[in-house]
KOLVOBA-634594 format. One record per residue (C-alpha): x, y, z; residue in one letter; residue number from 1. Coordinates in pm, 1 decimal, m for minus. Example, Ala and Ser with C-alpha at 12.3 -4.5 7.8 and 13.67 -1.06 7.14 Angstrom:
# residues 2
{{1230.0 m450.0 780.0} "a" 1}
{{1367.0 m106.0 714.0} "s" 2}
END
This chain:
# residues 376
{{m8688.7 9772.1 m7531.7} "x" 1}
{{m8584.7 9687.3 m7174.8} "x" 2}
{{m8407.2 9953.6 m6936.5} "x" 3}
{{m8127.7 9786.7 m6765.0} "x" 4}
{{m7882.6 9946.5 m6471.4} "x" 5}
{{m7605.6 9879.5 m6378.2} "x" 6}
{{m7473.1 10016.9 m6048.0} "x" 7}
{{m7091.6 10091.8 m5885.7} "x" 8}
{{m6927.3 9780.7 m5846.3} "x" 9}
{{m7089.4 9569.8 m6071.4} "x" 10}
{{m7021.0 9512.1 m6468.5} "x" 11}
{{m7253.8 9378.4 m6767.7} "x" 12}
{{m7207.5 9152.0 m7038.8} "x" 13}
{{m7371.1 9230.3 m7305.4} "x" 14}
{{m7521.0 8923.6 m7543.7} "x" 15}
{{m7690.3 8941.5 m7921.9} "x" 16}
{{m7844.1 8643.7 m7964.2} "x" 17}
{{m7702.8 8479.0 m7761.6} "x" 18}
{{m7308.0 8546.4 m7888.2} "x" 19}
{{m7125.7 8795.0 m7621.0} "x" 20}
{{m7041.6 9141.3 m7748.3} "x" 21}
{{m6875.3 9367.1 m7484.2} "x" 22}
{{m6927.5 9482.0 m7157.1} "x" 23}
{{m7103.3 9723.8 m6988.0} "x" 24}
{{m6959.2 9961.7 m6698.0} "x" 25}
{{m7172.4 10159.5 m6454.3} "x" 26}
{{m7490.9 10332.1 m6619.8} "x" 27}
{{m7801.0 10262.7 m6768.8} "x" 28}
{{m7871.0 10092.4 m7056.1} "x" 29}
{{m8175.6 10013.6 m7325.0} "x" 30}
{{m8209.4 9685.4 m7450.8} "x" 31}
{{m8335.0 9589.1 m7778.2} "x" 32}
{{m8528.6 9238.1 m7831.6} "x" 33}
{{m8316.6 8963.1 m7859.7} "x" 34}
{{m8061.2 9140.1 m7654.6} "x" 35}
{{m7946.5 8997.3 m7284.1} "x" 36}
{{m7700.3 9150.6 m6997.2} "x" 37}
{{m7550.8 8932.9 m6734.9} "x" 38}
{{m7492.1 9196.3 m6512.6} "x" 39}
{{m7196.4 9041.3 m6228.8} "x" 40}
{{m7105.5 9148.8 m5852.9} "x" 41}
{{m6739.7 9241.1 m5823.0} "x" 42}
{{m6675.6 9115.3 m5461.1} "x" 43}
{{m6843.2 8818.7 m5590.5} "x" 44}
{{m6616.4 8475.9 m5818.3} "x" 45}
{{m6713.4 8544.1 m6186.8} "x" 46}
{{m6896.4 8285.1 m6299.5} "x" 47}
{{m7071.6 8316.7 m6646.4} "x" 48}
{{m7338.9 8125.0 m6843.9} "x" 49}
{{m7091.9 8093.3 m7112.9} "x" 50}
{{m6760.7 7897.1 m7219.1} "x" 51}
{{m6481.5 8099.0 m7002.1} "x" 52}
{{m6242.8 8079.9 m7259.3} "x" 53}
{{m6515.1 8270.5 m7542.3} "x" 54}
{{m6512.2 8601.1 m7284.6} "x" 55}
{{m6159.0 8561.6 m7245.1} "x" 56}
{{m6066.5 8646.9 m7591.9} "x" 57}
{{m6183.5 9010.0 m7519.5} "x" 58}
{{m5831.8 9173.4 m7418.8} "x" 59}
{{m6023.4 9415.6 m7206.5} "x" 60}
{{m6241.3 9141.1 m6977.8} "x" 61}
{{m5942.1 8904.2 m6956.1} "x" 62}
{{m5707.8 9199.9 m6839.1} "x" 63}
{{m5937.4 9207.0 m6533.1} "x" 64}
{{m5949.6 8893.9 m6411.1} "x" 65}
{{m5753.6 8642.0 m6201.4} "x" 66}
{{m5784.9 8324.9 m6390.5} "x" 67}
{{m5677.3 8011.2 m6220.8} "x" 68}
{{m5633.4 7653.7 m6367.1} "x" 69}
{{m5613.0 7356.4 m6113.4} "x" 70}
{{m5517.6 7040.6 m6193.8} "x" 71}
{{m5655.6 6719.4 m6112.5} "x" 72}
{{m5332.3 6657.3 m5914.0} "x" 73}
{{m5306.5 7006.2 m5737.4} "x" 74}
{{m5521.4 7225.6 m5492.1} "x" 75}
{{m5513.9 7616.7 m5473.8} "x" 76}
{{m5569.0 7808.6 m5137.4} "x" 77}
{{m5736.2 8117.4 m5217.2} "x" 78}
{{m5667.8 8436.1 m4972.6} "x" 79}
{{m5885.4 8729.1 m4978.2} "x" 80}
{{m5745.9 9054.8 m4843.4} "x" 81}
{{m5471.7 8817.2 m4703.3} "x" 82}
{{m5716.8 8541.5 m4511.4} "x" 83}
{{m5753.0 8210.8 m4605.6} "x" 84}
{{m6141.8 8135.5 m4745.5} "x" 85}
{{m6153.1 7873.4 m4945.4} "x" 86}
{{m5951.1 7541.5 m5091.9} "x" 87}
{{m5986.3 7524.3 m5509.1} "x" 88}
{{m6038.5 7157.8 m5653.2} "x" 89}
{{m6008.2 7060.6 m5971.7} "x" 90}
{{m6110.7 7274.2 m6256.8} "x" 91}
{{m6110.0 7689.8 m6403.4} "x" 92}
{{m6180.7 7987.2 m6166.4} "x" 93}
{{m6241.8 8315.5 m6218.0} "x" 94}
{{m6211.5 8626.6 m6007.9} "x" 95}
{{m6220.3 9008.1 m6011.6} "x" 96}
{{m5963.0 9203.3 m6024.8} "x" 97}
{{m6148.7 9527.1 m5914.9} "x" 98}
{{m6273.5 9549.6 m5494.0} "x" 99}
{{m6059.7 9250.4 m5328.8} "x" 100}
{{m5686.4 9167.3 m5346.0} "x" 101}
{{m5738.6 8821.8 m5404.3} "x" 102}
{{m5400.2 8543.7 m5345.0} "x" 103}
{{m5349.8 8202.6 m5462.8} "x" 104}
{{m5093.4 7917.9 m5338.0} "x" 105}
{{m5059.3 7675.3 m5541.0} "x" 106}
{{m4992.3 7326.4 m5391.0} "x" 107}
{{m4940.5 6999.9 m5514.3} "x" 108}
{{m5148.1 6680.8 m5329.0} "x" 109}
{{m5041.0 6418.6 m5618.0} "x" 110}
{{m4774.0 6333.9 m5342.3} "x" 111}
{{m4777.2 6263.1 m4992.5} "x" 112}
{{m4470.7 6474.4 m4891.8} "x" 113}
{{m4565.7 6808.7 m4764.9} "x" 114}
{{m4295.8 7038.5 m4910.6} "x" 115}
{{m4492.2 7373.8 m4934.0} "x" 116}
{{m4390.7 7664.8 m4710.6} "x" 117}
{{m4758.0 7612.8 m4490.4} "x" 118}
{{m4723.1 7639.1 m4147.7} "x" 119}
{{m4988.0 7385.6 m3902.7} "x" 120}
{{m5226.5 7682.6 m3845.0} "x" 121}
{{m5300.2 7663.2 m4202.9} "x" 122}
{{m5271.8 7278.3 m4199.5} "x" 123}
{{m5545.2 7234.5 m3942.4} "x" 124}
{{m5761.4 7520.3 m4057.8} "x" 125}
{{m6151.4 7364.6 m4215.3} "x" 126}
{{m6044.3 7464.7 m4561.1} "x" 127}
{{m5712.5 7251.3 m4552.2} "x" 128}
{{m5761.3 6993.4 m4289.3} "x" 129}
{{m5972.1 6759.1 m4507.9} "x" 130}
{{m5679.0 6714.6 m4749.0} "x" 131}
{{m5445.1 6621.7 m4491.3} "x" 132}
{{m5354.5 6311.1 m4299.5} "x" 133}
{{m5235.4 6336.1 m3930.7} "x" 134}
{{m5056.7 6120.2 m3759.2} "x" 135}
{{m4895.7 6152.4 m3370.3} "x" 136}
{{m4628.3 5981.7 m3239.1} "x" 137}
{{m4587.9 5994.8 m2888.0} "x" 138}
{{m4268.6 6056.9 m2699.1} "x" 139}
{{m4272.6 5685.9 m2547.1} "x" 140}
{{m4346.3 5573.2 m2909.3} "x" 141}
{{m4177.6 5492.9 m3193.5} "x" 142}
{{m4326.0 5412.8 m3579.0} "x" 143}
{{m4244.2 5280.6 m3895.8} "x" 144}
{{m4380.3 5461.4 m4259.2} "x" 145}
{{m4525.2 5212.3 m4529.5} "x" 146}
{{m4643.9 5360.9 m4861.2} "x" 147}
{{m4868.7 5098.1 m5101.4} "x" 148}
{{m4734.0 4863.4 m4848.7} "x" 149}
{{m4324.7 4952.9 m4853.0} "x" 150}
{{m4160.1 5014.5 m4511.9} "x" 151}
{{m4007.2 5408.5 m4613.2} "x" 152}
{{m3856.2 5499.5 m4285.7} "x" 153}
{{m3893.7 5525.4 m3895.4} "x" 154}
{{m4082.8 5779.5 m3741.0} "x" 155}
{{m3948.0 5930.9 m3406.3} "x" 156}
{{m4196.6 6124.7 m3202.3} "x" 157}
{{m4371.9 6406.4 m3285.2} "x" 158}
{{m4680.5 6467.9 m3543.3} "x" 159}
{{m4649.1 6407.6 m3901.9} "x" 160}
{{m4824.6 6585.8 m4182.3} "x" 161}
{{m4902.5 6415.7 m4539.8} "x" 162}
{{m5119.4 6481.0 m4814.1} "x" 163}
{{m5463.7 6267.6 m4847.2} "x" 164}
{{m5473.6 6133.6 m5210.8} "x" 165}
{{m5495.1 5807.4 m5349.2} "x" 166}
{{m5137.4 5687.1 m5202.0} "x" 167}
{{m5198.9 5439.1 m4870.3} "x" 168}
{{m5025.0 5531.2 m4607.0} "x" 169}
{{m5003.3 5323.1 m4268.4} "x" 170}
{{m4806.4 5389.6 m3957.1} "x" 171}
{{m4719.7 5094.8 m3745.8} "x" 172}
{{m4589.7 5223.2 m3375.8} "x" 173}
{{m4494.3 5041.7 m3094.5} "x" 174}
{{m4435.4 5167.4 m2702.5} "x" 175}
{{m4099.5 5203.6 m2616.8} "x" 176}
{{m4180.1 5166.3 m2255.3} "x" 177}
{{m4103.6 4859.5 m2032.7} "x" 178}
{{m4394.5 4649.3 m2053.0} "x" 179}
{{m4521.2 4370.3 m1877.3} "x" 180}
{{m4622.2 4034.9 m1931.7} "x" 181}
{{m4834.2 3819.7 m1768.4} "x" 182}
{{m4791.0 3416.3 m1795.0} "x" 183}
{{m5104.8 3297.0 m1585.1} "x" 184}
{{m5246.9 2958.2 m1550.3} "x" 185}
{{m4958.5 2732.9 m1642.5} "x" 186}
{{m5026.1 2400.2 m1604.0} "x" 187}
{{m4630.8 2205.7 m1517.8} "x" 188}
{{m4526.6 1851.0 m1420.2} "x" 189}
{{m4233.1 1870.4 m1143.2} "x" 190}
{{m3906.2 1622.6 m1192.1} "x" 191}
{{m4127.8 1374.7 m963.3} "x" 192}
{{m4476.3 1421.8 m1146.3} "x" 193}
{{m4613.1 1690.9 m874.9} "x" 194}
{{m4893.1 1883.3 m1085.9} "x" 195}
{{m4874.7 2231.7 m1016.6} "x" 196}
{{m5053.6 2586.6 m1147.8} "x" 197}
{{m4771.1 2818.0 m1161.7} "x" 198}
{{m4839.1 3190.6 m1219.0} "x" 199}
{{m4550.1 3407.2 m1358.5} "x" 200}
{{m4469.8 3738.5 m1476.2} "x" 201}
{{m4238.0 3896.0 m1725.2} "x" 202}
{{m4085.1 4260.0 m1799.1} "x" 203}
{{m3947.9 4365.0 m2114.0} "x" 204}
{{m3844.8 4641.4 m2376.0} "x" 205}
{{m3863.0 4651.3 m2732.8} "x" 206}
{{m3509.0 4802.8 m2850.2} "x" 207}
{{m3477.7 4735.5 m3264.5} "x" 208}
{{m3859.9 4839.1 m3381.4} "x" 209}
{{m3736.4 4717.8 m3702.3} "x" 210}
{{m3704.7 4353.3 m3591.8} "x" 211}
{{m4033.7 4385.2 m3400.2} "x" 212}
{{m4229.4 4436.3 m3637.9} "x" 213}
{{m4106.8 4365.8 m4022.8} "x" 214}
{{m3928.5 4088.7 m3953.5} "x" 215}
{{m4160.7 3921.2 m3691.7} "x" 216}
{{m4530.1 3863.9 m3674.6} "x" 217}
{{m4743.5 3919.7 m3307.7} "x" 218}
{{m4398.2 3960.8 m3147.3} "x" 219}
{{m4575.7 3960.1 m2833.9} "x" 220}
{{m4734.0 3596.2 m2877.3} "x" 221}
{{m4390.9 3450.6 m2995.1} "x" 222}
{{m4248.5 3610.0 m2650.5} "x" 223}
{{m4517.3 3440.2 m2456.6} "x" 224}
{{m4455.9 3135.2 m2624.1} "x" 225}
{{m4074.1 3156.6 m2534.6} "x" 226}
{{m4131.6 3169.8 m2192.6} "x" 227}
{{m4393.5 2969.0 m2145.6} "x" 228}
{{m4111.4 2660.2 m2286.2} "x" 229}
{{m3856.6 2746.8 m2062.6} "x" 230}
{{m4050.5 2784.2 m1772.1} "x" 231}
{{m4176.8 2434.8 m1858.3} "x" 232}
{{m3864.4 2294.3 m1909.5} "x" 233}
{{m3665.2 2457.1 m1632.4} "x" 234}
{{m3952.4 2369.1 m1398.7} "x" 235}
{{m3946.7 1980.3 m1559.0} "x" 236}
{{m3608.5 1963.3 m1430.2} "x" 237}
{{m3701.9 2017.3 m1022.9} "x" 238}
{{m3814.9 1841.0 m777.3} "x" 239}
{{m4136.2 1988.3 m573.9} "x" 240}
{{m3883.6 2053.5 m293.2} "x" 241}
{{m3645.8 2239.7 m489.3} "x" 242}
{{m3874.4 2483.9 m640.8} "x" 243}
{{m4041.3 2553.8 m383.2} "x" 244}
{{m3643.0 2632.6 m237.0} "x" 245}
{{m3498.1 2834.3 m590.0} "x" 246}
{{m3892.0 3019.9 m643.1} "x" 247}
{{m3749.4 3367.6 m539.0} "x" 248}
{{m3372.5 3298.7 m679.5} "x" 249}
{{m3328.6 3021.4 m901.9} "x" 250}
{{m3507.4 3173.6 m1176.3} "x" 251}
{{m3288.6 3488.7 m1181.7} "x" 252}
{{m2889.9 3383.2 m1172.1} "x" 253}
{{m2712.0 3308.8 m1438.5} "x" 254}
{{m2505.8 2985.8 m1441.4} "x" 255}
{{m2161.9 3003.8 m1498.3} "x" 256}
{{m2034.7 2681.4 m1486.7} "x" 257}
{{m2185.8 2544.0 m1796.2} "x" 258}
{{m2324.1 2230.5 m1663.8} "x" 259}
{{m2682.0 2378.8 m1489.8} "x" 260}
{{m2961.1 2386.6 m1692.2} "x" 261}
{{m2955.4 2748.9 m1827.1} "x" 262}
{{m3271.9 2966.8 m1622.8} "x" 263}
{{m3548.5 3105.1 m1765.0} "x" 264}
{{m3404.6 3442.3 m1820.6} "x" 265}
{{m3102.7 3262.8 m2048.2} "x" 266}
{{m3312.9 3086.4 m2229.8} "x" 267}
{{m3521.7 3335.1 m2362.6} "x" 268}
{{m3293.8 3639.5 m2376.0} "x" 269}
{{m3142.6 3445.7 m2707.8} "x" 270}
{{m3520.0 3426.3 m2881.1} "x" 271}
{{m3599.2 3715.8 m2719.9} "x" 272}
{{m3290.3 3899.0 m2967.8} "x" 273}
{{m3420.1 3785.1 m3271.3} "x" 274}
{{m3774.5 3935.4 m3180.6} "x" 275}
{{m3581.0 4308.3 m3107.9} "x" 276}
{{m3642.7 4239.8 m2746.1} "x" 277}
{{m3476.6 4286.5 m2411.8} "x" 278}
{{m3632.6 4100.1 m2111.9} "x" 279}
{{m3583.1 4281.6 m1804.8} "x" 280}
{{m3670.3 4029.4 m1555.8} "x" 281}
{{m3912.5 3728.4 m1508.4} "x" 282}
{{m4062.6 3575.3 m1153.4} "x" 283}
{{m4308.6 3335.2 m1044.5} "x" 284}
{{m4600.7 3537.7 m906.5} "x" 285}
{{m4748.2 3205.8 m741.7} "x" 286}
{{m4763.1 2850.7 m737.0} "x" 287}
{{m5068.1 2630.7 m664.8} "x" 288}
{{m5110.0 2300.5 m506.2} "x" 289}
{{m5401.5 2066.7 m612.6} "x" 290}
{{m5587.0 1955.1 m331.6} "x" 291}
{{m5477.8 1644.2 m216.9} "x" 292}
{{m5077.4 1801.1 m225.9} "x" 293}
{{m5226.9 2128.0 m64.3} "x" 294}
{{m5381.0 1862.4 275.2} "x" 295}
{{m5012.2 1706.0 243.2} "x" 296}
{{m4823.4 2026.5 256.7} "x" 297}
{{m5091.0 2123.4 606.7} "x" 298}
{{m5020.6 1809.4 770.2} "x" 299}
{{m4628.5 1866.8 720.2} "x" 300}
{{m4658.0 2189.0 827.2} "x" 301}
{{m4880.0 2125.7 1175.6} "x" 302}
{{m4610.2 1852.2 1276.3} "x" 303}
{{m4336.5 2075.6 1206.5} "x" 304}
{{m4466.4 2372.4 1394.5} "x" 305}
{{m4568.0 2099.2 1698.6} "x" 306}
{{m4230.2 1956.8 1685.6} "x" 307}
{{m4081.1 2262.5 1706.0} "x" 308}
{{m4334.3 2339.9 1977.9} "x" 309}
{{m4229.1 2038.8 2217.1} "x" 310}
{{m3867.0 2117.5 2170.4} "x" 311}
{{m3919.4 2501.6 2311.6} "x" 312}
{{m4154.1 2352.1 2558.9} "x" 313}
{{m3884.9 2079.5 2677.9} "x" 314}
{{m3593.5 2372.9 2654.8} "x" 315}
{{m3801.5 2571.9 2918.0} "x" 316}
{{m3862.0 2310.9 3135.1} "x" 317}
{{m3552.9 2177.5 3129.7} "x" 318}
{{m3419.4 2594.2 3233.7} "x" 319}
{{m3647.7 2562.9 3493.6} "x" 320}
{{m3567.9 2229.2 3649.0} "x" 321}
{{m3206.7 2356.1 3661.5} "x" 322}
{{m3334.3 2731.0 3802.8} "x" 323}
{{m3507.1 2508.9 4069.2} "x" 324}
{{m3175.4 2317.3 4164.6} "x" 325}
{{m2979.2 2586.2 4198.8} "x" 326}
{{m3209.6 2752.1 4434.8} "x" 327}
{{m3207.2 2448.7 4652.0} "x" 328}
{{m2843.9 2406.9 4656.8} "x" 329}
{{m2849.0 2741.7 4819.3} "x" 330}
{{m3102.3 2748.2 5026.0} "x" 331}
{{m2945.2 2403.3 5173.6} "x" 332}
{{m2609.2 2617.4 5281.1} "x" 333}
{{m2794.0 2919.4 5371.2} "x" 334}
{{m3100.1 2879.8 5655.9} "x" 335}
{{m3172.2 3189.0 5663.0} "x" 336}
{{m3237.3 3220.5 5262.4} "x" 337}
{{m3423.8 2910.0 5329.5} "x" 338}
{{m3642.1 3132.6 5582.9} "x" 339}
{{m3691.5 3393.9 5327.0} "x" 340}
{{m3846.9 3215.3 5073.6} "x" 341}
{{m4067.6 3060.0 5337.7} "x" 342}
{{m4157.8 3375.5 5428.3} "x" 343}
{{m4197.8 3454.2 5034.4} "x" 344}
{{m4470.8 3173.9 4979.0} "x" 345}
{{m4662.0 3301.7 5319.2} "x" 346}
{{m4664.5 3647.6 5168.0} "x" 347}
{{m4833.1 3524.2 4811.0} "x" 348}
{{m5050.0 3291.4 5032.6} "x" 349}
{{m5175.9 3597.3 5232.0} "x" 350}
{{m5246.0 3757.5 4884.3} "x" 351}
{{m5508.7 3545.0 4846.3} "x" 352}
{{m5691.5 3537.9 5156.9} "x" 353}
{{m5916.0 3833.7 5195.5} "x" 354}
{{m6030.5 3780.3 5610.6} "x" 355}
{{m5874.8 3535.6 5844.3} "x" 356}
{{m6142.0 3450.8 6142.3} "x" 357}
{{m5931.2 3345.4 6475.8} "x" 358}
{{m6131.8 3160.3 6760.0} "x" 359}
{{m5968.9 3007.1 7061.3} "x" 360}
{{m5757.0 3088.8 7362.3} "x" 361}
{{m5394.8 3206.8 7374.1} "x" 362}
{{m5207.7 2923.7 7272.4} "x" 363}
{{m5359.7 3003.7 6903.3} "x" 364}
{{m5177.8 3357.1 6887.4} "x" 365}
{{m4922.2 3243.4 7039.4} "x" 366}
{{m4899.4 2966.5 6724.1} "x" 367}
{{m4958.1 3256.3 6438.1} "x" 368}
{{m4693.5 3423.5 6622.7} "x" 369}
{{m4433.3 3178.0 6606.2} "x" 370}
{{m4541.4 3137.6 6260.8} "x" 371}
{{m4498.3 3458.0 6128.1} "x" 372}
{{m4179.1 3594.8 6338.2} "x" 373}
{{m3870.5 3423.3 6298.4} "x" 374}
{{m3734.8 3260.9 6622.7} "x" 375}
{{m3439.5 3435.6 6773.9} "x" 376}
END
């Protein structure tokens, strides 16, 4: 015989070869050969060497335990003394009844749609987080829902919540904020053949999501393609002279009279619709000259600036000439102005002469004198 105990909080289960029997409560027991006790913890999941559902046909066992089924389709959250521990897969569970106060939600991940009363603390907490899918939309953002490839809905911002199962899902979001484009490296034949590298730039807005991205493939390479047309055929129409003239303007009015060629901003706006775009505005960041042109352009540009040089030069000298006439007009009626601007050229003379050496007799100073005072 073999002495067996069983302490407070735990249970037996008694087994005669090998078939269950009954169980044991706290005590001490003797048993004879070919007897066995599975002796269990109560704070502990009940988890016998048996088939569950051959102990649960005594009344008395089955009466104290929580018995939960969970389907292949379903996941239970299992609370102790009201915290969360633990997420249930598939498959039987059983727990005592006795020491914990054990809870169970029931939830169902065969669908992607959380509609359980969970709140996100439980929806980000390491039991439940890896059965969920997250998904943020930001506030300049907007995104559409597929499901096995079908376009459900459009997202506005915030985060979204869905189960993780065997359903694909895929957000596809776009940034709602005016973007720019850049149009570099553009090589364009002018009206008269001029080959020039023009550099642009483009702002838009995406405004139907919808358009942008179900209806139309790489929206943003079909918008580049749309202005990189007209800005080859709007350019194809000018001269070298006259872009260089409409650069800052030309490409932003609109035509009204219906004959001009339509801009660049006209003539993309209309693709631009079917896309779900709005173009804000388009400019030419630079333009440049091959070599030879670039020499061309210097040379015009030195004579211009010389010519306009010699004509300023020939203005002042032609002021001057006529300043000097006037002068002399007056200073031929008036002898004593005449005196005074004698006296005006001695004075920036004597400026310039640091020492004056004087040798001779009287009739010299008498000669400076004569010089230097007026006669009366």
């Amino acid at each position: 015989m073999k002495k067996v105990m069983i302490n407070a909080y735990q249970i037996g289960l008694l087994y005669k070869h090998g078939t269950y029997v009954r169980m044991l409560g706290k005590g001490t027991y003797w048993a004879l050969p070919g007897d066995k006790v599975e002796v269990h913890e109560f704070t502990k999941q009940f988890t016998p060497t048996c088939e569950l559902n051959i102990l649960l046909k005594d009344r008395e066992l089955a009466e104290r335990l929580h018995v939960v089924d969970v389907k292949d389709n379903e996941l239970v959250l299992l609370y102790e003394n009201g915290l969360l521990k633990q997420a249930l897969g598939p498959g039987r569970y059983a727990y005592w009844k006795e020491i914990i106060v054990y809870g169970f939600a029931r939830v169902d991940i065969g669908k992607i749609e959380i509609t359980e009363n969970l709140d996100r603390v439980t929806l980000l907490s390491k039991v439940v987080a890896p059965y969920v899918r997250t998904y943020t939309v930001e506030s300049y953002e907007k995104g559409l829902l597929f499901v096995d490839g079908n376009y459900v809905k459009t997202l506005e911002s915030g985060v979204y919540y869905w189960w993780k199962n065997s359903i694909a899902i895929n957000v596809g979001k776009i940034d709602t904020r005016q973007l720019q484009l850049e149009i570099n490296g553009q090589e364009i034949l002018t009206r008269d053949k001029a080959a020039l590298r023009v550099n642009a730039w483009a702002q838009y807005r995406i405004t139907d999501i919808e358009k942008a991205l179900l209806q139309n493939k790489e929206y943003e390479k079909q918008l580049y393609v749309a202005f990189q047309l007209a800005l080859r055929e709007y350019i194809g129409r000018l001269s070298f002279d006259e872009l260089l003239e409409k650069k800052e303007t030309a490409l932003h009015e609109r035509t009204g009279d219906g004959q001009a060629p339509a801009t660049v901003l006209e003539k993309v706006q209309t693709m631009a619709d079917a896309l779900g775009i709005q173009v804000a505005g388009f400019g030419i960041r630079d333009i440049v000259l091959p070599g030879d042109v670039k020499d061309i352009m210097n040379q015009v540009l030195v004579a211009e600036k010389k010519a306009q040089a010699n004509v300023i030069l020939r203005r002042e000298e032609t002021a001057s000439t006529r300043n000097l006439l006037n002068i002399a007009k007056l200073m031929e009626d008036n002898p004593m102005l005449f005196r005074l601007k004698e006296m005006e050229y001695v004075e920036k003379i004597a400026e310039k002469v640091s020492s004056i050496s004087v040798n001779g007799n009287g009739v010299l100073i008498d000669q400076l004198r004569q010089l230097f005072t007026s006669p009366k």
